[in-house]
C-alpha positions as a Markdown table, in Angstrom:
| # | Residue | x | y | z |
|---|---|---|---|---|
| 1 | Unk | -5.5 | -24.3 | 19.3 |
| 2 | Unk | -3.1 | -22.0 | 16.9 |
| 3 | Unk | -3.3 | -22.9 | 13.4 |
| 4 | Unk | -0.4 | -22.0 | 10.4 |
| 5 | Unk | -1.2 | -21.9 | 7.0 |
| 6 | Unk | 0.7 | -23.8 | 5.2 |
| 7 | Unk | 0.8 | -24.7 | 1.3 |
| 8 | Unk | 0.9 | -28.6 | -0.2 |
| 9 | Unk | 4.9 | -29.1 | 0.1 |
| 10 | Unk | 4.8 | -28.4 | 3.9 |
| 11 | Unk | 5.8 | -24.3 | 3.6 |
| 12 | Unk | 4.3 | -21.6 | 5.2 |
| 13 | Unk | 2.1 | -19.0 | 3.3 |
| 14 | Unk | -0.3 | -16.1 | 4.1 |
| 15 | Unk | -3.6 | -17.1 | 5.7 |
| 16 | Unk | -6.4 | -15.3 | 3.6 |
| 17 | Unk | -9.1 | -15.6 | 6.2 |
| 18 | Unk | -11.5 | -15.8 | 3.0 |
| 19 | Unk | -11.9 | -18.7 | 0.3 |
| 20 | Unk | -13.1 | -17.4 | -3.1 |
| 21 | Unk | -14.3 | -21.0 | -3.8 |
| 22 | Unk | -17.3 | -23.1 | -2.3 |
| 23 | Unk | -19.3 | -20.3 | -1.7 |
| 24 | Unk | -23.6 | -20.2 | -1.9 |
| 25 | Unk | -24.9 | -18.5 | -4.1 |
| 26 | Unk | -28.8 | -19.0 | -4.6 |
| 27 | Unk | -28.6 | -18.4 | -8.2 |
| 28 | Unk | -26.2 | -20.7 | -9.4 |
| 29 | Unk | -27.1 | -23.1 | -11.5 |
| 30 | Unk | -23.8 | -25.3 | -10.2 |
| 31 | Unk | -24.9 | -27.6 | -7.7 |
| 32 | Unk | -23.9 | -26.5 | -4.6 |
| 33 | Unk | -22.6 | -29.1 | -2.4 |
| 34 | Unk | -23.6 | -29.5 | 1.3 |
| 35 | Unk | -22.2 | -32.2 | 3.6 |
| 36 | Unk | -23.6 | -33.5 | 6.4 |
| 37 | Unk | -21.0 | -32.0 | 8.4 |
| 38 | Unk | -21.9 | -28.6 | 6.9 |
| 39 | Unk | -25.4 | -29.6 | 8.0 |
| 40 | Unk | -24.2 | -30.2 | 11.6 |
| 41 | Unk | -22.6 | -27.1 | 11.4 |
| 42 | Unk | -25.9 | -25.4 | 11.1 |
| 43 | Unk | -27.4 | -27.2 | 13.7 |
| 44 | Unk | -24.7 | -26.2 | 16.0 |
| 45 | Unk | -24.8 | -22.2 | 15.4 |
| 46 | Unk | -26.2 | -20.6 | 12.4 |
| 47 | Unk | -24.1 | -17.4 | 12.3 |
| 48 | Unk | -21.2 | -19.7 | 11.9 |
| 49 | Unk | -22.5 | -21.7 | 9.1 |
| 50 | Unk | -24.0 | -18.8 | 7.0 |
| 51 | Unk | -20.1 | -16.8 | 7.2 |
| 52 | Unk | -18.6 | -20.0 | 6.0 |
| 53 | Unk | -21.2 | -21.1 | 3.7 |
| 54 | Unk | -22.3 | -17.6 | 2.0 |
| 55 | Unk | -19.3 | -15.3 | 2.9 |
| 56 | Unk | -16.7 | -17.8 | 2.5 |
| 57 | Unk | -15.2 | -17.2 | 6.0 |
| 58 | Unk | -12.3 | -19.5 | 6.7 |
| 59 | Unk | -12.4 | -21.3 | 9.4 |
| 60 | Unk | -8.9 | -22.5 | 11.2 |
| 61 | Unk | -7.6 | -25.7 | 9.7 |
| 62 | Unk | -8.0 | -28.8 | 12.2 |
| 63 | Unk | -5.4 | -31.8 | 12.9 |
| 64 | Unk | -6.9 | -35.1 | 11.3 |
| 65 | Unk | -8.3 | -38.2 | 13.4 |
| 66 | Unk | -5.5 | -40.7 | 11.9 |
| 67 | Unk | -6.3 | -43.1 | 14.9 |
| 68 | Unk | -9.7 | -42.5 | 14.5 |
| 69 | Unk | -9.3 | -42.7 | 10.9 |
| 70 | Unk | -7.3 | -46.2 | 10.6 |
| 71 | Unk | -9.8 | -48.1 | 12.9 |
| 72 | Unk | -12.2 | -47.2 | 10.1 |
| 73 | Unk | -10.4 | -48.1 | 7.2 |
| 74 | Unk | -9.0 | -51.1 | 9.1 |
| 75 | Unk | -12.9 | -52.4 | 9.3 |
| 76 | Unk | -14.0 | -51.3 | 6.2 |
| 77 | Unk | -11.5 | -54.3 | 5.3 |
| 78 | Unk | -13.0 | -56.6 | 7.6 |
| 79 | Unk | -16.3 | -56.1 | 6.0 |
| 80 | Unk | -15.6 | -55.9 | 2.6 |
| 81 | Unk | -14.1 | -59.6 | 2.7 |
| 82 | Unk | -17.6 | -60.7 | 4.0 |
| 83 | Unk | -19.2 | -58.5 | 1.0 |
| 84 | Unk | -17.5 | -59.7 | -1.6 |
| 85 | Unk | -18.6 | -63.4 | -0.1 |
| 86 | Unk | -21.8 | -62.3 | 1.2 |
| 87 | Unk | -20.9 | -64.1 | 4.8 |
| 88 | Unk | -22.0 | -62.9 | 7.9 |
| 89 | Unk | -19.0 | -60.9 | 9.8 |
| 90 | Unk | -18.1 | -62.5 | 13.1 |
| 91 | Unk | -19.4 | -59.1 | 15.4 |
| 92 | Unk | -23.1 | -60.2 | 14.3 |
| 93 | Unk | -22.7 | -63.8 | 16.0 |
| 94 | Unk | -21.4 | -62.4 | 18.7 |
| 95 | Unk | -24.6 | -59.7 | 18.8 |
| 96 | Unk | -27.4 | -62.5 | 18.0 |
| 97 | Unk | -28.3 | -61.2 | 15.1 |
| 98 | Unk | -28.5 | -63.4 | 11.9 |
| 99 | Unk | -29.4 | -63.3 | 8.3 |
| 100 | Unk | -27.5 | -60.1 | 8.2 |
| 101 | Unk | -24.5 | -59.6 | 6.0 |
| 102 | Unk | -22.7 | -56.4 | 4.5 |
| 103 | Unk | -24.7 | -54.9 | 1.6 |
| 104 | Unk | -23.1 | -55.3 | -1.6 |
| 105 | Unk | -24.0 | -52.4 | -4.3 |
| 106 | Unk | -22.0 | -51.1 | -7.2 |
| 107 | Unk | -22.0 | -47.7 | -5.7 |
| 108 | Unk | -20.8 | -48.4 | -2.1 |
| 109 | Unk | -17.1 | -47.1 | -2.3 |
| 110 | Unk | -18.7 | -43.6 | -3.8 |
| 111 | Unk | -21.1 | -43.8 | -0.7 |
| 112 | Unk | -18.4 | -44.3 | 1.6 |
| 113 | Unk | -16.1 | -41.6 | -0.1 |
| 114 | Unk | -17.2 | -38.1 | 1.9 |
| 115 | Unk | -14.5 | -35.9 | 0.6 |
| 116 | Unk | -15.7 | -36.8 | -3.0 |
| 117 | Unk | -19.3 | -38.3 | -3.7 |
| 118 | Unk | -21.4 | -40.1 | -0.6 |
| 119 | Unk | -24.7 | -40.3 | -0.5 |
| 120 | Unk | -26.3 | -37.6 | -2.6 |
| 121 | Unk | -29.9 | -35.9 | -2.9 |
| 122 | Unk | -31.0 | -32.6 | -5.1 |
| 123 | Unk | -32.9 | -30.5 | -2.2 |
| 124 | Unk | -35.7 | -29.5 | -4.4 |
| 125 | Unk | -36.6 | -26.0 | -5.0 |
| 126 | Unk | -33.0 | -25.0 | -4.6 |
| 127 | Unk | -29.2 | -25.8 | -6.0 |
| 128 | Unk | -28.5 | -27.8 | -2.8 |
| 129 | Unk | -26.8 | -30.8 | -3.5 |
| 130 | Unk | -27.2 | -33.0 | 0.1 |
| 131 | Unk | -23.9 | -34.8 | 0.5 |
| 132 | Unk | -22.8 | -37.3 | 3.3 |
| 133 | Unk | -20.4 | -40.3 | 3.6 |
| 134 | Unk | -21.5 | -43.2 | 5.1 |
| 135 | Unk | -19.2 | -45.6 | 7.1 |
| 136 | Unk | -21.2 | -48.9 | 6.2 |
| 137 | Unk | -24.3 | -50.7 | 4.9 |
| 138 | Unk | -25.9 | -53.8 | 6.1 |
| 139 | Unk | -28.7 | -55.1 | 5.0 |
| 140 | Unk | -31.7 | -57.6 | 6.5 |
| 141 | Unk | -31.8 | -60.6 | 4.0 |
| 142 | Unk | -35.5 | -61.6 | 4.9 |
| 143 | Unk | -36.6 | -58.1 | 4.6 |
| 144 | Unk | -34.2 | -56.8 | 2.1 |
| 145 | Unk | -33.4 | -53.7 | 3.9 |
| 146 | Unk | -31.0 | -52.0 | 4.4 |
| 147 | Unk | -29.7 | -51.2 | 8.2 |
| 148 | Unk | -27.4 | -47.7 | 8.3 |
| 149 | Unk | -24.0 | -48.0 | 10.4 |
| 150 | Unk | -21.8 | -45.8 | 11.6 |
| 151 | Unk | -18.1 | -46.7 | 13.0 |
| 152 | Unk | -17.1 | -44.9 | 16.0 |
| 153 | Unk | -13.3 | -44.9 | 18.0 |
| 154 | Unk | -13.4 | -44.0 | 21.8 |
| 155 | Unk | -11.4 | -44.8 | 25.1 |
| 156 | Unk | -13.9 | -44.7 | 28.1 |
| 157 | Unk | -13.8 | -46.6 | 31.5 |
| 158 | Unk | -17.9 | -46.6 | 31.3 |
| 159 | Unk | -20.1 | -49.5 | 30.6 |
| 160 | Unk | -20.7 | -49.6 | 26.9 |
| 161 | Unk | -24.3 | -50.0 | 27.2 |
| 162 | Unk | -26.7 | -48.8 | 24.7 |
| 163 | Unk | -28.4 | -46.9 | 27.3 |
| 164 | Unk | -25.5 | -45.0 | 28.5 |
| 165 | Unk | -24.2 | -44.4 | 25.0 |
| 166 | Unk | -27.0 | -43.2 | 23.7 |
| 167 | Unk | -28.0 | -41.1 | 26.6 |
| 168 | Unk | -24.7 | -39.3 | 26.6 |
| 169 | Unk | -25.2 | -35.6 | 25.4 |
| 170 | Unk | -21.6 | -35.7 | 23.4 |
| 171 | Unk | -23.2 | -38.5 | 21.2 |
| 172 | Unk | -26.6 | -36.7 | 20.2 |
| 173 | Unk | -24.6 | -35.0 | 17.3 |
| 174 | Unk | -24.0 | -38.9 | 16.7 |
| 175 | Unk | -27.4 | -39.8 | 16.8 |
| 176 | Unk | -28.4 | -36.8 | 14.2 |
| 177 | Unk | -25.8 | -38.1 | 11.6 |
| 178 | Unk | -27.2 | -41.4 | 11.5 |
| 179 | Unk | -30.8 | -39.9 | 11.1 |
| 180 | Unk | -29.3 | -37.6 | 8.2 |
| 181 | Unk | -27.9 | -40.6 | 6.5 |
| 182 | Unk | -31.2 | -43.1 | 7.2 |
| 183 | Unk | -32.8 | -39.1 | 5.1 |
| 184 | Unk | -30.3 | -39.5 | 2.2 |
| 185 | Unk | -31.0 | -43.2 | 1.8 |
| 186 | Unk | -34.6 | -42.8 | 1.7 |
| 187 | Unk | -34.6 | -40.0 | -0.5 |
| 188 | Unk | -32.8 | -42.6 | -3.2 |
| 189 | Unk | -35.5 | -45.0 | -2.9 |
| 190 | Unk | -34.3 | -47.5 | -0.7 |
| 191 | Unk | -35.9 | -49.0 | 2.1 |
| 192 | Unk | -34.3 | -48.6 | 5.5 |
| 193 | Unk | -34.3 | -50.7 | 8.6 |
| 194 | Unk | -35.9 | -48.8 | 11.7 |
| 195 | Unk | -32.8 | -49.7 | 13.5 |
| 196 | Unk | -29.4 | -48.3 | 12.6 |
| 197 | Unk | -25.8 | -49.5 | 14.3 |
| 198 | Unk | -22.9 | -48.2 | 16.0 |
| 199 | Unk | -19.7 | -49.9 | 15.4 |
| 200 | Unk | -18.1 | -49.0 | 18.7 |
| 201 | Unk | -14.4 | -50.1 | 19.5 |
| 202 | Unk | -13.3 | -48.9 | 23.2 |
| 203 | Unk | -9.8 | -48.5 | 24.1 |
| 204 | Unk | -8.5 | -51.3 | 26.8 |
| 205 | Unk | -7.1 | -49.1 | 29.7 |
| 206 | Unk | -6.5 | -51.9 | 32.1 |
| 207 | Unk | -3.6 | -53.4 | 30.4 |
| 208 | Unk | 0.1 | -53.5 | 31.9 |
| 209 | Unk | 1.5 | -51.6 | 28.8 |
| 210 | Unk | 1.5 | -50.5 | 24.9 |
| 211 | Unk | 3.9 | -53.0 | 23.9 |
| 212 | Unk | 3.1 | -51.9 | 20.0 |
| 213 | Unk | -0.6 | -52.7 | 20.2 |
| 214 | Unk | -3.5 | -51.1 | 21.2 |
| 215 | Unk | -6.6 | -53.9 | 22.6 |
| 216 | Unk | -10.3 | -52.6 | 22.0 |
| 217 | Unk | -13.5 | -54.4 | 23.0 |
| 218 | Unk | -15.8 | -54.5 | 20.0 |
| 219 | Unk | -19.7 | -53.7 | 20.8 |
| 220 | Unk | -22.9 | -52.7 | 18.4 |
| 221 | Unk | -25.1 | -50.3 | 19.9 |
| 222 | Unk | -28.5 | -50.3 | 18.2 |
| 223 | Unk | -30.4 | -47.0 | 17.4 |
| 224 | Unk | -33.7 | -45.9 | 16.5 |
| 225 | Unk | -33.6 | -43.6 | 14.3 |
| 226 | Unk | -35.5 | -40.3 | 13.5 |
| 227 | Unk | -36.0 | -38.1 | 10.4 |
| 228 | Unk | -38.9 | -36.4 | 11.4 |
| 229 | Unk | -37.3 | -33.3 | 12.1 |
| 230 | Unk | -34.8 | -33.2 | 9.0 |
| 231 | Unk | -37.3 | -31.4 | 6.6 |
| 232 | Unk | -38.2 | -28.4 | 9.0 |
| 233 | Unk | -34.4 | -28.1 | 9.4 |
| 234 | Unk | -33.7 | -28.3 | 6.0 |
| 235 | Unk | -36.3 | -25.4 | 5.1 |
| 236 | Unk | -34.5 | -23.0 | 7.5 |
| 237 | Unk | -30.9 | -24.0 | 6.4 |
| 238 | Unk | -32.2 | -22.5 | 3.1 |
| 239 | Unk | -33.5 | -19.4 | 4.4 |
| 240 | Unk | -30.8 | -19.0 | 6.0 |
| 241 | Unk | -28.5 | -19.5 | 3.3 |
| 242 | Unk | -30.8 | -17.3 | 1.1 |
| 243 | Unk | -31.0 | -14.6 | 3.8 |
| 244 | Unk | -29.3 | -11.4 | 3.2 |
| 245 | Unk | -29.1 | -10.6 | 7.1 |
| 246 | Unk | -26.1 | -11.8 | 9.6 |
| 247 | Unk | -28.1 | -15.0 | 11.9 |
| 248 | Unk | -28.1 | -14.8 | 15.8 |
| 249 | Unk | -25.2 | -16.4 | 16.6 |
| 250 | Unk | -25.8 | -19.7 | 19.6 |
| 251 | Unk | -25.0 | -17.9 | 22.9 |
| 252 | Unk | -23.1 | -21.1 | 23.7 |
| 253 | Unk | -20.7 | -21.1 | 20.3 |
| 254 | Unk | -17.3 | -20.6 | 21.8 |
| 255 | Unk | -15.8 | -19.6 | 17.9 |
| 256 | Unk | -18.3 | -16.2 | 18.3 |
| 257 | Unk | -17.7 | -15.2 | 22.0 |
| 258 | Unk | -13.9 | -15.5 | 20.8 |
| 259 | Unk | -15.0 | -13.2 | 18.0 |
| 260 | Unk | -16.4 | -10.8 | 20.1 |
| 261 | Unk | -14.2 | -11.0 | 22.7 |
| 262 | Unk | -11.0 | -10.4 | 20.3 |
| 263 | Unk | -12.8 | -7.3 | 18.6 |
| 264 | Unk | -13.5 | -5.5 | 21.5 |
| 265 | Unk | -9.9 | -5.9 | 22.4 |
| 266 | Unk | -8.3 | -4.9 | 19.5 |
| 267 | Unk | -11.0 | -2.1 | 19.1 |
């Protein structure tokens, strides 16, 4: 996809290619922010991360997920009715689960706010500031802890099982966000369920027609989540970051073959 710069009142203006803001610098004493996202990003292909991260290399702007975006918000409603009355939401009758409702803290808009706050931890021995933005909390009255959720938006003619969802390659990025927020929340002292959620909502394809509305079957798919390899990533993240030398790029990142492609023709 082709990508235009343009400014806030909709004009266009010169790409730089560069930012000269957000940019790593190991001996800062500014807290450096890193998202989860950022943190995907690594996992994905480090040469990528470390020229965004360390040389400020800009990547193409990308169209937002407004669908994806408003079935979020819309249940972030739903379930913030049941917070504020500490009631059980209806999806957790229809999933037999019980003496569950929507956690109720002072700080869960700031959690749930990526672009600004989420859930934050100081990566010790370093100017890290671990950043990610949780869709929703739950928590397990009898045990008083809390259970990690994550909204997700699709349109698929499978069976939404938990095995096939799970299973599917394009969701073990999902599964590694969860685990990175299940990190965050333990790292601020609070005690986690071993078994996170995802909010799934599927798109209705058999229907005669749009009509004005969009129908979606509603289904939690239970995880078992994993931070046991979230340290040992974390450590190389910051030698990477704190490297002076380019990283091998991932022979399957499609941004650096188009890199290398493009300079050899231009060259």
């Amino acid at each position: 996809m082709l990508s235009l710069k343009r400014n806030g009142k909709g004009e266009f203006v010169d790409a730089p290619g560069k930012r000269s803001r957000n940019i790593y610098s190991p001996n800062s004493e500014k807290p450096f922010k890193l998202s989860r996202g950022k943190f995907s990003d690594f996992l994905t292909c480090q040469r990528c991360f470390y020229l965004d991260r360390v040389k400020g290399l800009a990547s193409p702007s990308m169209p937002g997920w407004s669908l994806n975006s408003l079935t979020d918000d819309l249940l972030k409603k739903e379930f913030d009715v049941c917070r504020e009355t500490q009631t059980p939401h209806r999806i957790f009758d229809e999933s037999g689960l019980t003496n569950i409702v929507p956690f109720n803290h002072p700080d869960i808009d700031k959690w749930r706010d990526s672009l600004h706050h989420g859930v934050q931890y100081p990566l010790p021995n370093s100017n890290i500031l671990l950043t990610g933005g949780v869709d929703d909390v739950w928590i397990d009255l009898p045990t008083q802890k809390l259970i990690i959720v994550d909204y997700k938006s699709q349109a698929n003619s499978q069976p939404l099982t938990p095995s096939y969802y799970l299973s599917n390659y394009y969701h073990e990025g999902y599964k590694k966000q969860i685990d990175f927020y299940v990190y965050l929340f333990q790292k601020n002292n609070f005690s986690v369920s071993s078994t996170a959620y995802f909010y799934v909502c599927n798109g209705i394809k058999d229907t005669d027609g749009f009509y004005g509305k969009m129908l979606f079957n509603e289904k939690l798919i239970p995880y078992k989540w994993d931070t046991s390899w979230i340290d040992t990533k974390l450590n190389e993240m910051l030698e990477v970051l704190n490297s002076e030398n380019l990283p091998d790029s991932n022979q399957s990142c499609e941004n650096c073959a188009y890199s290398v492609q493009r300079s050899q023709m231009e060259s």
